[in-house]
MISE-512510 format. One line per 4 residues: number of its first residue (from 0); their letters; for each residue x, y, z of N, C-alpha, C. Coordinates in steps of 0.2 Angstrom, whole numbers. Layout:
# residues N
NUM = a = X/Y/Z/X/Y/Z/X/Y/Z ~ ...
***
This chain:
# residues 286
0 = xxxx = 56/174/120/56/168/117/62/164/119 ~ 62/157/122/68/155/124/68/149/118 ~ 73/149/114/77/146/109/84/145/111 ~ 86/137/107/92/140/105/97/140/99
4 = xxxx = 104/140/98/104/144/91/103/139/87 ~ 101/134/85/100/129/81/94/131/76 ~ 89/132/83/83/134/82/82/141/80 ~ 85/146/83/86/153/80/89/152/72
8 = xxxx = 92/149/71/96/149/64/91/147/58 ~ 86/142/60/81/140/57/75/145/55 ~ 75/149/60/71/155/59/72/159/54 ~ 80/161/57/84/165/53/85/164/44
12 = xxxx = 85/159/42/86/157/34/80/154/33 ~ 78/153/36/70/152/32/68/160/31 ~ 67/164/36/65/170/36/69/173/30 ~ 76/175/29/80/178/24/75/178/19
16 = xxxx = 74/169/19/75/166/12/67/168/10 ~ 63/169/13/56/172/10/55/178/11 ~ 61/182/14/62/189/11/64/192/4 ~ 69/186/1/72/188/-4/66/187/-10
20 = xxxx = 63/180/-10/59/177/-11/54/183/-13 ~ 50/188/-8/44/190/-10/49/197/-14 ~ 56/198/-16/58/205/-20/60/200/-26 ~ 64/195/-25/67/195/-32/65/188/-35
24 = xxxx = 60/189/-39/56/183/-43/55/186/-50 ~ 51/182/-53/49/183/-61/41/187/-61 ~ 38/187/-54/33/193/-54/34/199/-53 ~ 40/200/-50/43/206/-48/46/210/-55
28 = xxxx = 50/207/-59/55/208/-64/53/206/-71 ~ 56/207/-76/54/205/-83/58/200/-81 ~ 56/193/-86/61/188/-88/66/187/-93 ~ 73/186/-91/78/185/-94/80/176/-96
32 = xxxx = 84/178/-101/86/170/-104/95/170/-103 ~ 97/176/-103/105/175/-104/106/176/-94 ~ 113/172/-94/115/174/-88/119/179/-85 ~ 123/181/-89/126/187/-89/131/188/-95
36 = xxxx = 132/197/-98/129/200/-91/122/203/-93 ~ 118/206/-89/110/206/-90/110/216/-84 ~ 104/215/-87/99/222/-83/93/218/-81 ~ 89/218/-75/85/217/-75/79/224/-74
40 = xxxx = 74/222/-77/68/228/-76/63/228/-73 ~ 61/232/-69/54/230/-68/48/230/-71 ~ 43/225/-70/37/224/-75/33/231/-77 ~ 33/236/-70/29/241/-68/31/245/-64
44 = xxxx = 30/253/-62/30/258/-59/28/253/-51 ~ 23/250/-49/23/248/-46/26/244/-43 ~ 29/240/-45/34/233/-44/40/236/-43 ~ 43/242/-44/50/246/-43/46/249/-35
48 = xxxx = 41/252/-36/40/254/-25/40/248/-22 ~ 37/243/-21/35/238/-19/43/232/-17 ~ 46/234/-22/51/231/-23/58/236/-16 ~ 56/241/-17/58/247/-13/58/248/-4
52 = xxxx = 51/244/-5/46/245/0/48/239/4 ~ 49/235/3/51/227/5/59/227/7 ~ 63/227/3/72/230/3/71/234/8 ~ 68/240/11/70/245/17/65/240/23
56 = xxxx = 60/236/23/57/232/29/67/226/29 ~ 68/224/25/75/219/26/80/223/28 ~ 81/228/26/86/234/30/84/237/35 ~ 78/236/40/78/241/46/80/235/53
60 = xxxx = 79/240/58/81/236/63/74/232/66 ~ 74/224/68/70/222/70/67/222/77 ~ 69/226/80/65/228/86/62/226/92 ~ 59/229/95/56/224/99/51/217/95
64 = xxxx = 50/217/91/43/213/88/49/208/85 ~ 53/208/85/58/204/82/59/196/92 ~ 58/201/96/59/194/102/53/188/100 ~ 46/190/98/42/184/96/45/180/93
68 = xxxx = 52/182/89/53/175/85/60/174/86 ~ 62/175/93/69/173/96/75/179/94 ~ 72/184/89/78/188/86/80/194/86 ~ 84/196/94/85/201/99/87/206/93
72 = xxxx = 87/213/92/92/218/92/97/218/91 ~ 103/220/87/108/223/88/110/225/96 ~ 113/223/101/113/227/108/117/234/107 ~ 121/237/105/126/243/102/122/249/100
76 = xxxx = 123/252/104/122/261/101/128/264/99 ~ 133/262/100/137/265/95/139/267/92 ~ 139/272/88/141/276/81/144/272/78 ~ 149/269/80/155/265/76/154/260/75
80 = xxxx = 146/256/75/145/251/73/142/250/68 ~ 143/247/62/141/246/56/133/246/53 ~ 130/251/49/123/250/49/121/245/47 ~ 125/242/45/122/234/42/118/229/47
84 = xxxx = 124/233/54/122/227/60/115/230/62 ~ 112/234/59/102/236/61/99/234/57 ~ 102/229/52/98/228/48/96/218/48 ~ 93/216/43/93/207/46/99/205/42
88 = xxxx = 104/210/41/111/204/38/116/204/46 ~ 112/211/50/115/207/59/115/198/58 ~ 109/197/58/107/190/60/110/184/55 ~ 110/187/49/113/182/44/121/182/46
92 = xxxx = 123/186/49/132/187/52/132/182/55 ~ 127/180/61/129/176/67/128/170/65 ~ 121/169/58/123/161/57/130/158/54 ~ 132/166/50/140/163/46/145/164/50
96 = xxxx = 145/166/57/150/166/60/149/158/66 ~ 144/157/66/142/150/71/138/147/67 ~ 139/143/63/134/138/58/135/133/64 ~ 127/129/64/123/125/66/122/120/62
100 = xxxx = 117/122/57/114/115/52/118/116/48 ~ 125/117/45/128/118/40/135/116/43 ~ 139/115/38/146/114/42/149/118/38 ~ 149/123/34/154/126/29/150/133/26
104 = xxxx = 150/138/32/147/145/28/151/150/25 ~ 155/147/22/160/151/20/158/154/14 ~ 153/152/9/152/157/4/147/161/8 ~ 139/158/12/136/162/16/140/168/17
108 = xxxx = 146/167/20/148/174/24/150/179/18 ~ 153/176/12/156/181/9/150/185/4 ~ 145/179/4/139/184/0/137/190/5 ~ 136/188/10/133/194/17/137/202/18
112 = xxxx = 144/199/17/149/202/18/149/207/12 ~ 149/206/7/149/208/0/144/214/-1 ~ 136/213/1/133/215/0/131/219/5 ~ 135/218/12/137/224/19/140/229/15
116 = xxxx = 146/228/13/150/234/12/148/236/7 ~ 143/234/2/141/240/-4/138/245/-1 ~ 132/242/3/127/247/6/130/250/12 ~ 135/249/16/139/255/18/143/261/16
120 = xxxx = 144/259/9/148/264/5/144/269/3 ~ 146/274/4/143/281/1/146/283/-7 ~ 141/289/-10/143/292/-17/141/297/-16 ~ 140/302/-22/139/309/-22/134/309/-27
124 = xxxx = 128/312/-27/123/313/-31/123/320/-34 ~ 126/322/-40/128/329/-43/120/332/-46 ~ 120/338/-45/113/342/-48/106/340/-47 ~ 108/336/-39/101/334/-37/97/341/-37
128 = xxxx = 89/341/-40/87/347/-40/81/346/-36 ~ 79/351/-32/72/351/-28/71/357/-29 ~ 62/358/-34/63/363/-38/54/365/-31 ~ 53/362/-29/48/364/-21/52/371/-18
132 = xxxx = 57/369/-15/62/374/-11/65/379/-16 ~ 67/378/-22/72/381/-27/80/379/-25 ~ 81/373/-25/90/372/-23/90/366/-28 ~ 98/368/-30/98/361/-33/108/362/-30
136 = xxxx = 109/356/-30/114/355/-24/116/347/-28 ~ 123/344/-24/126/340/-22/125/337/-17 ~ 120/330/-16/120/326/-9/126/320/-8 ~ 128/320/-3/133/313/-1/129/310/2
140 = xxxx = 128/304/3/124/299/7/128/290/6 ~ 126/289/10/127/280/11/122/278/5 ~ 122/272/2/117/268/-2/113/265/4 ~ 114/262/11/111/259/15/107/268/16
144 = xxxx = 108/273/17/102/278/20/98/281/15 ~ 98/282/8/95/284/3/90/278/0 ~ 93/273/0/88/267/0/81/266/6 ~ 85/266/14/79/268/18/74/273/18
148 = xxxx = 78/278/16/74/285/17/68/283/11 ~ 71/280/5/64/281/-1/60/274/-2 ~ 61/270/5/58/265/7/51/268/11 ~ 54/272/17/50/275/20/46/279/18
152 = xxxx = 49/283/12/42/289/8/39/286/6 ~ 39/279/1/38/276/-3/30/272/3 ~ 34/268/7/28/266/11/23/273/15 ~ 24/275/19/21/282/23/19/288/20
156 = xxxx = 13/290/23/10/297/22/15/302/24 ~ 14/308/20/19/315/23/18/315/31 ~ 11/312/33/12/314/42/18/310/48 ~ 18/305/44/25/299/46/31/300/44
160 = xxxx = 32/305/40/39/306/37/43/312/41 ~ 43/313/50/46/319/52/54/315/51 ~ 55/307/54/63/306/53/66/307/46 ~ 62/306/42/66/307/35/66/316/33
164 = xxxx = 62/319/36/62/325/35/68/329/36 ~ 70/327/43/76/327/47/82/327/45 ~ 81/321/42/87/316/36/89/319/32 ~ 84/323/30/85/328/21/90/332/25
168 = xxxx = 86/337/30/88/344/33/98/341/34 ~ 98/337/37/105/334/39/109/335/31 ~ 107/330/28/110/329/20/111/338/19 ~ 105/340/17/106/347/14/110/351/18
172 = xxxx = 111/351/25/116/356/28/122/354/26 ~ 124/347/25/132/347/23/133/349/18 ~ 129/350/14/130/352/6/132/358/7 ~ 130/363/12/129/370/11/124/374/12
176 = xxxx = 117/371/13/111/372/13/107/372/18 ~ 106/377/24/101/376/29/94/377/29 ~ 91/371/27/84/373/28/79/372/32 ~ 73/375/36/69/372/41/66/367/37
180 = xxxx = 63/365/44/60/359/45/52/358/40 ~ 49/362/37/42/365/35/46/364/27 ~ 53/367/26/54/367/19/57/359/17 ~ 60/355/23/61/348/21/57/343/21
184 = xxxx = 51/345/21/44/342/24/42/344/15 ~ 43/350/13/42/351/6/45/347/1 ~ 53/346/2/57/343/-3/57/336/-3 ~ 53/333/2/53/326/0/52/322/-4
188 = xxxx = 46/325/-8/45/322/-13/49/323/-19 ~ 52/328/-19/58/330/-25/65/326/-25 ~ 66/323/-19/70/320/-18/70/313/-20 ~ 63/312/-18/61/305/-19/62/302/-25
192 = xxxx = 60/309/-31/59/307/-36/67/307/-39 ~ 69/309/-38/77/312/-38/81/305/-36 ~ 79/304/-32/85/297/-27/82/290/-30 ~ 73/291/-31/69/282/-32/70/284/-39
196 = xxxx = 68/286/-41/66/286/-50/71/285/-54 ~ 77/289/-51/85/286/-56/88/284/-53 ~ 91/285/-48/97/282/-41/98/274/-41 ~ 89/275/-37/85/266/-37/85/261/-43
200 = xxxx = 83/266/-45/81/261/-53/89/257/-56 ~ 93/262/-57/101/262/-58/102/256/-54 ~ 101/257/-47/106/251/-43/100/246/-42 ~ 96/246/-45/90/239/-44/93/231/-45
204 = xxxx = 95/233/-52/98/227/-55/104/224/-49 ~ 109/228/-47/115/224/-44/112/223/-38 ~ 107/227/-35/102/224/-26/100/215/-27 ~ 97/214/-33/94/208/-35/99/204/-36
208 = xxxx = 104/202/-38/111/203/-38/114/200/-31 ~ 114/205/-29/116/203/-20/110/199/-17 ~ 105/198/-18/102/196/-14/99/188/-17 ~ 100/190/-23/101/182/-25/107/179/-23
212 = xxxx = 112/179/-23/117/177/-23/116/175/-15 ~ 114/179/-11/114/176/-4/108/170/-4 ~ 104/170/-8/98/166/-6/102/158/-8 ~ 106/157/-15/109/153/-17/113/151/-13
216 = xxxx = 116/155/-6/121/154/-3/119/151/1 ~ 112/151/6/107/149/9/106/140/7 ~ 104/140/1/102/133/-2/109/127/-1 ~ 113/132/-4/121/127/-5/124/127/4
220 = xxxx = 121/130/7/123/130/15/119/124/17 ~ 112/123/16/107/120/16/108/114/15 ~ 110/113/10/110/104/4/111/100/8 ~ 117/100/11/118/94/16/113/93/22
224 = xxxx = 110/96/25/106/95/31/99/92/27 ~ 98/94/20/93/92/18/96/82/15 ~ 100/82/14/102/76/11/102/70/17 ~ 103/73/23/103/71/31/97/69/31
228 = xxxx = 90/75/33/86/76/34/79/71/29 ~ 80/74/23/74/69/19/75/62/23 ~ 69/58/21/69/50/22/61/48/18 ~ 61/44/16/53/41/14/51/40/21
232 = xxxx = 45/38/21/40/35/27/39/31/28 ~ 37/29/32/35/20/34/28/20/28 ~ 24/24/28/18/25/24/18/25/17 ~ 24/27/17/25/29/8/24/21/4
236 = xxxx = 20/22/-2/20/17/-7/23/18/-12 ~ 22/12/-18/25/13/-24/20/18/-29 ~ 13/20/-25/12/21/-29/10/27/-26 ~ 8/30/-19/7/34/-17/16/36/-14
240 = xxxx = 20/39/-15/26/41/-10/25/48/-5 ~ 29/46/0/26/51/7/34/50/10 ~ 36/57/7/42/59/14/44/63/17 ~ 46/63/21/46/69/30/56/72/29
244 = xxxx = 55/75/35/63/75/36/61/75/43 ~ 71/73/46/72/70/52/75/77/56 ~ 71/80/60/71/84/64/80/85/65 ~ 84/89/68/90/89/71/87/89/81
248 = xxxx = 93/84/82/91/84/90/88/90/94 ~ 91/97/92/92/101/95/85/108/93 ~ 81/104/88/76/111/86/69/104/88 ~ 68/108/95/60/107/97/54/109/97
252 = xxxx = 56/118/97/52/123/99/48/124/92 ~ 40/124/92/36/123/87/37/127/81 ~ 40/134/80/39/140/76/47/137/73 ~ 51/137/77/57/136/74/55/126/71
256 = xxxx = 54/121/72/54/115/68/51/118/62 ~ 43/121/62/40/124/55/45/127/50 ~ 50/132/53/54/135/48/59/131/46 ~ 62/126/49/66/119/45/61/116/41
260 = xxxx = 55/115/43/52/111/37/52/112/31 ~ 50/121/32/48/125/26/55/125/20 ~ 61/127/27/69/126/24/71/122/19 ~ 68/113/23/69/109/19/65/107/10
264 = xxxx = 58/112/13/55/111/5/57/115/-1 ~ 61/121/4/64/125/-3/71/123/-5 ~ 73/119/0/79/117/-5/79/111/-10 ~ 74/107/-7/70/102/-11/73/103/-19
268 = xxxx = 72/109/-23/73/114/-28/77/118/-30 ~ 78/121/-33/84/125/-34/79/132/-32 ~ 85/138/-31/79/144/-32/76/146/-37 ~ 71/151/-36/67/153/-42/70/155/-46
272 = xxxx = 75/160/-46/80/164/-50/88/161/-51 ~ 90/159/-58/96/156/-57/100/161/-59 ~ 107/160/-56/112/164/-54/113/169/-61 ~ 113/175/-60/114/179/-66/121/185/-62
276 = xxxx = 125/187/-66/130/194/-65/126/200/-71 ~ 127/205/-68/124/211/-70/129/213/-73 ~ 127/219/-78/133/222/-82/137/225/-77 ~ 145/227/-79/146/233/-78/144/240/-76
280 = xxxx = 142/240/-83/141/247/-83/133/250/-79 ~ 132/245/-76/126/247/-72/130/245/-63 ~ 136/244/-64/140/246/-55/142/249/-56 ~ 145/255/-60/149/261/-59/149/267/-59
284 = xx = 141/267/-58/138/274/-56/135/274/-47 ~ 136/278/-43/134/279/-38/135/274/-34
***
């Protein structure tokens, strides 16, 4: 797909912004009245996977299926390239490092940024128990790998689960633990419940948190192009009103204009979710 970045960046923030959109909403979570600090919950056992489920599709790599909509890969196999950059905060970097429809992404970058370095930072999970196998151990992992992996259980049958199985066997050898491949195909589940049901739950609230904060970042990036762009219409009455916005010179391409539209009707509004900060005491574990 030949775009250019004007038109890629329009993709790009429209797409963020109805990724964050389908996790962190008031169907998702109970509703709050204070703005901080808070805990947020989820409504239901369901709404914590689905929530889980959605977070590891926004953290993986977009792949080949990512060219239909102008937005190449990561190019770098690297080791010493950031996992962040496989995930869609690649793409939210390039619009903060080359803003187009915005003149000032400077809080853009820092929310993106913020929210990079948490999920690359690793902790220690003490007395993890997988009572399948008989081990209970000490796992070290990144937040960005222990999120993916109960994304992936969470969405997929055991028969789709050999890379996470892999995942486990890897975790568990550092520990001290070497087990085949047939017994980490067993401990999945033990893990899952170990890593989603407390680990998750735990860091749910400060995820919503990060991702709000970047959607806000998003709109206040936005305001001005939308203050540019609105205009009434020749059409428009006093009693019927009807108004458009004025394209930027540079976005022709059909799929890219659609996402500036859409762009511009979510800024129309403030987000669905207003700015909240989470307690302490729910950042200082893991």
């Amino acid at each position: 797909m030949d775009i250019n970045q004007t038109e890629r960046e329009a993709i790009i923030l429209n797409s963020a912004w109805e990724m964050i959109d389908g996790m962190v909403n008031w169907e998702m979570f109970e509703k709050f009245d204070c703005a901080a600090p808070t805990n947020l919950m989820f409504k239901n056992q369901q709404n914590a996977l689905l929530f889980n489920i959605l977070l590891g599709d926004f953290l993986s790599q977009i792949g080949t299926r990512g060219g239909a909509l102008g937005l190449e890969a990561h190019p770098s196999s690297s080791p010493d390239t950031p996992k962040s950059d496989f995930t869609f905060i690649y793409h939210l970097r390039k619009v903060s490092a080359d803003p187009k429809l915005g003149a000032d992404a400077t809080v853009l970058d820092m929310q993106i940024e913020t929210f990079a370095q948490w999920l690359e930072g690793s902790f220690v999970a003490r007395g993890v128990y997988l009572p399948t196998i008989g081990i209970e151990t000490k796992l070290t992992t990144s937040r960005f790998q222990y999120i993916r992996m109960c994304g992936d259980i969470a969405k997929h049958n055991l028969g789709r689960l050999s890379v996470n199985a892999d995942k486990l066997r890897k975790l568990l050898k550092a520990s001290g633990h070497d087990v085949g491949e047939q017994q980490a195909y067993l401990a999945i589940e033990d893990f899952f419940k170990w890593f989603h049901d407390d680990i998750f739950i735990y860091h749910s609230s400060q995820i919503a948190e990060f991702l709000n904060n970047i959607r806000w970042a998003i709109f206040e990036y936005l305001e001005p192009e939308f203050q540019r762009s609105w205009h009434s219409t020749e059409n428009a009455t006093r009693y019927f009103p009807e108004d458009g916005y004025k394209f930027p010179d540079e976005i022709n391409d059909p799929l890219a204009r659609s996402m500036y539209w859409d762009s511009m009707n979510k800024v129309r509004s403030k987000p669905w979710v207003d700015r909240f900060e989470v307690s302490d005491t729910l950042k200082c574990r893991y």
